[in-house]
N, C-alpha and C positions, 0 to 999 in steps of 0.2 A: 837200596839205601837203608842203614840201621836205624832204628828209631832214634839213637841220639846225634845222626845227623840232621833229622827230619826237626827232632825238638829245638837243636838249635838255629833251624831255617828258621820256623814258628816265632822264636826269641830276636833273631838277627832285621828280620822283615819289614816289622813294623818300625824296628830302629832306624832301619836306613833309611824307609817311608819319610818319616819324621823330618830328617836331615835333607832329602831332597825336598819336599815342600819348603823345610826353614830357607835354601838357597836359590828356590825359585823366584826368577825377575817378575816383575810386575808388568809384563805384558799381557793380558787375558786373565789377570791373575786368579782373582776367587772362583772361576768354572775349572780352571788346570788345577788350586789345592784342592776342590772336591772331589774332582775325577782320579786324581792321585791315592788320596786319603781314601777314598771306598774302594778302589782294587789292590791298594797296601792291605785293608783290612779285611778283605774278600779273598784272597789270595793267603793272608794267615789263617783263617780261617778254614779255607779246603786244606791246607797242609793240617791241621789243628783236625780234622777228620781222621785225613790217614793215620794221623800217629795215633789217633782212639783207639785203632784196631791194628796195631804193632803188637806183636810180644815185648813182656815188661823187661826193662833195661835198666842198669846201673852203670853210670861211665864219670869219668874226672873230667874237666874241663879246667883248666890252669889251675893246677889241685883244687878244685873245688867239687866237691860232692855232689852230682843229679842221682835223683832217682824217678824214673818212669814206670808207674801203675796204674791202677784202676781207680783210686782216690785222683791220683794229680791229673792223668787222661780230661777226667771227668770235666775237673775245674778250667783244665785250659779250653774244653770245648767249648764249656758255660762263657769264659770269661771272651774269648774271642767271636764266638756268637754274637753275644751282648754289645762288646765293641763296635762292631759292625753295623748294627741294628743302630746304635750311638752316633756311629759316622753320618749313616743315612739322614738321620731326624737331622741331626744335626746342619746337612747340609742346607736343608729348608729351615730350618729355625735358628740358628748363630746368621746374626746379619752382621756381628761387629768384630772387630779381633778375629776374623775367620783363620786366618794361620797361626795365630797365636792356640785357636782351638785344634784344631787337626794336631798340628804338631805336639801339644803335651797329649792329648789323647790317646796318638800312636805311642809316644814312649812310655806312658803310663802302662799301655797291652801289654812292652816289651819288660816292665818292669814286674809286671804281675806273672807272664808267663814263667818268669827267671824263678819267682817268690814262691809258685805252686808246686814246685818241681826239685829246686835244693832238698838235697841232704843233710846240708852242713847249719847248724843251729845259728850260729854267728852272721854266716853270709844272710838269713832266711831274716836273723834281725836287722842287716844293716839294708835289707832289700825292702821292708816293711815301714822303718824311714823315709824311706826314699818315697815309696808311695803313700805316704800320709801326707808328704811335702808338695805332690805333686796333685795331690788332688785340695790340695789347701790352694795352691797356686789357681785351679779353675773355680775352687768354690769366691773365693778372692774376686777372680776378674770379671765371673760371669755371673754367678748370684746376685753381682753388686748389693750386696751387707755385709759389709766389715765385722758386724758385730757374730753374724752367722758363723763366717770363716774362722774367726777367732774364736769363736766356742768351741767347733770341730774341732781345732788345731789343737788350741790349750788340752781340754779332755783329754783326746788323745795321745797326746804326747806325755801328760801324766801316767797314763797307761803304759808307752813304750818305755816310760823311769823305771817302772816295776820289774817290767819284761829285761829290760837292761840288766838290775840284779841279778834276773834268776840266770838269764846268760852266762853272765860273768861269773855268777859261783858255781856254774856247773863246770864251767874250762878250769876253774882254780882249783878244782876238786877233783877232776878227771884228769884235766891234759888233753881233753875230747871232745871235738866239735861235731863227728857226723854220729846223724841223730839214731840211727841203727845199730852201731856201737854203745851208743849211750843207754840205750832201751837194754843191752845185755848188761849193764855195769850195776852191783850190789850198792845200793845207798843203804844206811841205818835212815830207823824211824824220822829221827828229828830233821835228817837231810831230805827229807822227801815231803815233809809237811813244810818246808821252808822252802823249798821248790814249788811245791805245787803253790801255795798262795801267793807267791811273788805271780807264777804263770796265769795261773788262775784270775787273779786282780787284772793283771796286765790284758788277757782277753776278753775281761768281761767289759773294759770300755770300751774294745772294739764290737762286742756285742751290743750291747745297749742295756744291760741290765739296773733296773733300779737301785737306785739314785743317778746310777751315771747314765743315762740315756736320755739328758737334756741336748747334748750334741743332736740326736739325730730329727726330731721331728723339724727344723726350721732348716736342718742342710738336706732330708729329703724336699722340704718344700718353696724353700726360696729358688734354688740354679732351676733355668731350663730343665726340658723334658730328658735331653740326651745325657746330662752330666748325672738325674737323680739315677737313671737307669744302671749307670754304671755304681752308682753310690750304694744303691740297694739291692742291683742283681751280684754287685761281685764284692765292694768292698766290705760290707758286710759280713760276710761269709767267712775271711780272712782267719776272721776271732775262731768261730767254729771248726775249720780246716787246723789251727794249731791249737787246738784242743785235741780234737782225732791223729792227729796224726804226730804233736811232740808230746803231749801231756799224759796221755792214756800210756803210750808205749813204754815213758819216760817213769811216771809215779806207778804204775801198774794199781794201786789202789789205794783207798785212801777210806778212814775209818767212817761209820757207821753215822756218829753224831755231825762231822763233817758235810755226809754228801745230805744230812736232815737239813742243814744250813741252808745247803745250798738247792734243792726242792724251794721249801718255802722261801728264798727270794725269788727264784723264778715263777713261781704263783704268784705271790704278790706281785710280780713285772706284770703279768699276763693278764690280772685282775683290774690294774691300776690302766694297763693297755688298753685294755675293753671297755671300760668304762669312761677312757678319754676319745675311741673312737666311735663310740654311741653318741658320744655328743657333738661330734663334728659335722660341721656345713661345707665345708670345704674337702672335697674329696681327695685330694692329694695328701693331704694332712691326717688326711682317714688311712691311709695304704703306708704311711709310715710308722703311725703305729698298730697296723696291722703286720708290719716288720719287725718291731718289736716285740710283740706277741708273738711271730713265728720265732725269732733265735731265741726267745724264753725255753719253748718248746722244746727246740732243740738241745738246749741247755741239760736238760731233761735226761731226754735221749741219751746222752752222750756218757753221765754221771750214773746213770741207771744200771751203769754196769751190767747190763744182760743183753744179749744177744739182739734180741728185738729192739731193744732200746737204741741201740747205736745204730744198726742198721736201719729205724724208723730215723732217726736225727741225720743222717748221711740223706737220704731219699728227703727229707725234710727240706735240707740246702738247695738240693736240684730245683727240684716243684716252687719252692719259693722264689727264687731267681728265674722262672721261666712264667711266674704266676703274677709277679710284680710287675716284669718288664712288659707283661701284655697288659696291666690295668696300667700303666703306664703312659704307652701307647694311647689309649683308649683316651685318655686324659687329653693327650697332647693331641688327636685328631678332635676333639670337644673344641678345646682352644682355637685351633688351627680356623673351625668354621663358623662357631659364634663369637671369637676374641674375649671370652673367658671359659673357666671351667665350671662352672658350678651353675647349669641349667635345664630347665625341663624338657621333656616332648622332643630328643633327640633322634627318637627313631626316623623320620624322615633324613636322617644322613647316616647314621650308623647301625648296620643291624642288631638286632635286638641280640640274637643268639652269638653274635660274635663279643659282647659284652657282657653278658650272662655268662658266658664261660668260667671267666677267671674268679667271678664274684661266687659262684657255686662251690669254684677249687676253695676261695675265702672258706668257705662256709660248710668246708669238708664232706662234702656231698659224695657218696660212692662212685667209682669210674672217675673219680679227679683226684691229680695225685696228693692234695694234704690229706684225703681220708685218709688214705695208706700210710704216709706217715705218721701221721697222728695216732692211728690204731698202733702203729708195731710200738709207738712211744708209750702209750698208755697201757697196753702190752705187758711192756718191761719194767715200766718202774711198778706197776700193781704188785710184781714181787716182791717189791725193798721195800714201798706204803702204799699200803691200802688204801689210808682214809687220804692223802696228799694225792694220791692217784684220782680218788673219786673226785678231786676240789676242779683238778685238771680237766678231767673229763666236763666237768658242769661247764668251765669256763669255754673250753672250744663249743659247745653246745651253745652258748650265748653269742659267739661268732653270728647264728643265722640273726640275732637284732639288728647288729649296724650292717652285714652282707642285704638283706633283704629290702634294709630299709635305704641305702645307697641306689639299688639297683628301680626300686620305686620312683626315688626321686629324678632318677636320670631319664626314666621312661613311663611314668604313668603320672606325668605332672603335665599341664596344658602345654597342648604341642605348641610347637614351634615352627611356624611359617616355613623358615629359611630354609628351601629345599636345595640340595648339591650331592654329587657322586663322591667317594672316594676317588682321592689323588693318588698316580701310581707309587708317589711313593708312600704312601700310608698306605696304601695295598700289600706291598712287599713289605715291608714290617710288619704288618698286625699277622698278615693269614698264620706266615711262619711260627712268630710265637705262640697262636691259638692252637695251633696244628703241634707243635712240641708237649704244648699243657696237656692236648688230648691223649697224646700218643703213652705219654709217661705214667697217666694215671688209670690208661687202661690195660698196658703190660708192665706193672711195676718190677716182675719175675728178671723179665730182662735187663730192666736197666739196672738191676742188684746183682744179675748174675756177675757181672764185669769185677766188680771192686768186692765181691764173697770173701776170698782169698786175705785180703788184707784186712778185712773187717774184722773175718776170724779169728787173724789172727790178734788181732788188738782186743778183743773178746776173749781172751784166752787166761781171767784173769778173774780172781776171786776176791768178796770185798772182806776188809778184815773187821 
């Protein structure tokens, strides 16, 4: 089977998923949508394996442009992982609208898989929509704050106004929607500073960059465990992926005083981030924007125009979608046994080492993967500023204040009586993601060997 039959099993799966739960009768109902919904998303998931390890592939689908490589691979592994890992929690934590959950969740997978994988600039906008829609619809039903959802939305959708332009003036200008094509088409100067700031603007509120990253700390932390994991392991990441993968290709470079711009707001994000999660009490509130601090980083990365820089901000996206969904985790089994999250002496239910993990990866510790990115990040921009580089370094360095001092309060604050085992299903969540954090940030070699190729060749490109 070719990989872009496989990719659109991946794509097809979770949508049918979806449609059978939406028409299942209410006999036995909420144990049949669960059982449904995790082997829909179990079963995407091993296909979303094998196509990792396909040869890369470019195929039409009712003219529409795929393209499968080692960037998109990546993201549908992450995204369908994570889904999964979503269905699970979810099955023990969604007690209300249980089909209403499953169902937009699976088509949400189906929507993201379609998003990671387009060629065509147009479709990747009109699929980006669709998932901002779609995840306003769960932050809506099941954050219950109106006020939440509607901040997410508005934001965002201010975002996708801008992204809209640079869409549209690139087809009025070309005649060309797949994005590979477009990466070979000569723009003059001023078409390309008017591209990149439309794109530019447009992804950095999917990032969260300062001032716009009021959306994200109250829709990381109002929804359930299962909906933030999806918010912050995959939506997230969106911004950064069409950075890498339209913008870079597309602007090939952009001048000197520009990308100064654009460092120092992502220091200031990262600074203004740091210093909001030093002060937090509330640990979920803490890991959001410590979300924010990583796509700053990334930001970095990517504008760094150097070899290391990009390839640190691609390994950046991984590690933090694998680094979040286990503090995550960690969160929502906190919850699960005390009926809230923010309390002391939890080692009697949670190992200690299984919760130090991710807080290390926080806190960029060797052998976990944000060291790695972080170094290849700081790396790279060292060559475009020195003294912006140094600021950055300081700031991941202050990371160990609120990593260390989270990690105290969860376990060297007066125990806590209530003694209990993990439940199987908080068992099969956490190991996996702990076991993924470990594995990535002790052979980073390997998991960059995959997407080398395409990095390169986005690296292939000098700043003016």
């Amino acid at each position: 089977m070719s990989a872009g039959s496989i990719l659109l099993l991946v794509a097809l799966i979770p949508l049918l998923g979806s449609f059978h739960i939406l028409l299942m009768d209410k006999k036995d109902f909420s144990i049949n949508v669960k059982l449904a919904s995790v082997w829909t998303a179990a079963f995407a998931f091993l296909l979303s394996m094998i196509l990792f390890f396909l040869a890369k592939e470019s195929f039409l689908f009712f003219d529409i442009s795929f393209l499968i490589n080692g960037i998109s691979t990546y993201m549908i592994a992450i995204t369908t992982f994570l889904i999964l890992i979503s269905v699970i929690i979810g099955c023990d934590e969604i007690k209300n609208n249980v089909r209403q959950f499953h169902v937009t969740v699976l088509f949400l997978e189906s929507l993201l898989v379609m998003l990671f994988s387009t060629a065509d600039i147009l479709v990747f906008y009109v699929l980006l929509e669709l998932v901002l829609v779609i995840a306003f619809m769960l932050l809506g039903v099941f954050a219950k704050d109106s006020i939440c959802a509607s901040k997410f939305f508005i934001i965002l959708s201010i975002g996708a106004i801008f992204l809209f332009f640079g869409v549209i003036y690139l087809i009025e200008t070309t005649g060309i929607t797949e994005i590979n094509v477009l990466s070979e088409y000569t723009f003059t100067q001023e078409q390309k500073n008017f591209i990149f700031a439309m794109f530019f603007i447009g992804f950095a509120h999917q990032m969260a960059l300062f001032p716009l990253h009021i959306w994200l700390p109250d829709s990381h932390t109002k929804p359930p465990i299962s909906i933030s994991i999806i918010l912050a392991g995959i939506l997230l990441k969106i911004g950064a992926f069409g950075m890498i993968t339209i913008v870079l290709p597309i602007i090939k470079c952009i001048n000197k005083c520009m990308q100064e711009y654009i460092f120092i707001a992502a220091i200031f994000t990262i600074a203004y981030a740091t210093l909001a999660a030093i002060t937090q009490r509330d640990i979920k509130r803490m890991v959001a924007y410590v979300s924010i601090i990583q796509t700053a980083t990334i930001v970095i990365g990517i504008f760094s125009y150097n070899v290391d820089g990009v390839f640190g901000a691609f390994f950046n996206m991984i590690a933090h979608s694998f680094v979040v969904a286990t503090m995550l985790i960690i969160i929502r089994i906190i919850e699960n046994h005390f009926g809230k999250r923010n309390v002391e002496g939890i080692s009697v239910v949670l190992p200690s080492k299984m919760a130090l993990t991710p807080i290390l990866a926080i806190i960029s510790v060797p052998l976990l993967p944000c060291f790695v990115g972080n170094f290849l990040i700081i790396s790279g921009s060292f060559c475009r500023h020195a003294f912006l580089s140094s600021g950055l370094c300081f700031l991941i360095a202050c990371s160990v204040l609120y990593g260390l001092k989270t990690y105290h309060n969860m376990f060297f604050g007066e125990n806590n009586q209530k003694k209990s085992k993990l439940t199987n299903i908080e068992c099969v969540c956490l190991y996996p993601a702990v076991l993924c954090t470990v594995i990535i940030g002790v052979v980073p070699d390997r998991v960059l060997h995959l997407v080398k190729d395409e990095l390169y060749k986005i690296c292939s490109v000098e700043l003016r």
